[in-house]
N, C-alpha and C positions, 0 to 999 in steps of 0.2 A: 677327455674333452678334445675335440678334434678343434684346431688351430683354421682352419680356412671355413669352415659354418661359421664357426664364433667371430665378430664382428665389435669391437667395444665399441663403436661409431655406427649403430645402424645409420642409414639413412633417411632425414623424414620426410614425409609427405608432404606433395607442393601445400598443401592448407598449413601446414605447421612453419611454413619460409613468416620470417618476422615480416611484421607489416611498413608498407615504404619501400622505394627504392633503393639499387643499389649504389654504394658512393660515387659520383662521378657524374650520376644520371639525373636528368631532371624534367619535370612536372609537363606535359604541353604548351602550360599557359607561360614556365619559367621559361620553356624552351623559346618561345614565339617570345618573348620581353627581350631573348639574349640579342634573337638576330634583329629586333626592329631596333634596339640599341645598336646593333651593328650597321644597321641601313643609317640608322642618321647619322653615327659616326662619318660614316662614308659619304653620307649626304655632305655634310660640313666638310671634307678632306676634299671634294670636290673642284671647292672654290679657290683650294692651292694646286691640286696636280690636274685638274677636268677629268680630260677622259678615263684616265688611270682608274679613277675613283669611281665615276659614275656607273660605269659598266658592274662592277659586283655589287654596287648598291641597286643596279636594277637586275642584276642576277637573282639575288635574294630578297630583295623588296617585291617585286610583281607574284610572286608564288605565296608569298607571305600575305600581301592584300588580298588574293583572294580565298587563301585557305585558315587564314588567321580567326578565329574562337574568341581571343581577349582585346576587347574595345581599343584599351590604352597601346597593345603592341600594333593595332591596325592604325592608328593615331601616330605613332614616332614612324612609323614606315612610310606613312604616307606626307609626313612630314619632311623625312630623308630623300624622299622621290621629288618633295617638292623643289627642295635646297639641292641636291644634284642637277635639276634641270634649268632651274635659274644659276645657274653655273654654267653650266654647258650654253646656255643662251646669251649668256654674257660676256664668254669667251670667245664663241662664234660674233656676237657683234664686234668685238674689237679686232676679231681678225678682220673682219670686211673693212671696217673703217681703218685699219694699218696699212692695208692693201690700198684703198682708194687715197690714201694720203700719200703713199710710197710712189705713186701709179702718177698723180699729180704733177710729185714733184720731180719725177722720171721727165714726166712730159714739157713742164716748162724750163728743165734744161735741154729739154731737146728743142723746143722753141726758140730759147735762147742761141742755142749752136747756130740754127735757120737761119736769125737773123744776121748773126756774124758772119758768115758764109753768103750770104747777100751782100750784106757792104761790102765785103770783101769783092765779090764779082763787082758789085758796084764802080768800086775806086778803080779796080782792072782795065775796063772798058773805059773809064774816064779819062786813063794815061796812055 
């Protein structure tokens, strides 16, 4: 009996591989539930860090909307896109309005100064 023919593990044919995948891997539809669960994850993480967040949830959400198969993962994606953007727009409103409030109160101390610096020349000239 020759040792190197002889094989106690032939190997079998792709039809003979058990049916299912291999561990670790998963289904297209499970795969599209992970990331849209990931998009609204990040949708929601959003409205604590903004841009941080928003950015991979439109990484992965826009490819997702349009190549997505399963209703319910085109559903949390588009739901994660929505809650990332009202984030992002809510953030940008308070930045404008921190600005024009900062910007305001810049201004009327420096009005303020104005007008001390006036009375001040005021009394000047008076003496």
């Amino acid at each position: 009996m020759d040792l190197e023919t002889t094989d106690p593990h032939p190997p079998r044919p792709a039809s003979a591989l058990p049916p299912g995948l291999p561990p670790g891997m998963f289904s297209d539809a499970q795969a599209e539930q992970k990331k849209a669960n990931w998009v609204l994850g990040l949708g929601i993480a959003s409205f604590f860090c903004s841009c941080f967040a928003l950015i991979p949830a439109l990484l992965v959400g826009v490819p997702l909307l349009k190549n997505a198969q399963n209703p319910e993962a085109k559903r949390r994606a588009k739901l994660g896109l929505l809650l990332g953007a009202l984030a992002f727009a809510l953030a940008l409103l308070f930045s404008v309005l921190g600005f024009v409030a900062f910007s305001s109160i810049q201004a009327e101390d420096y009005v303020q100064q104005l007008d001390r610096e006036r009375q001040e020349i005021e009394r000047l000239i008076r003496e």
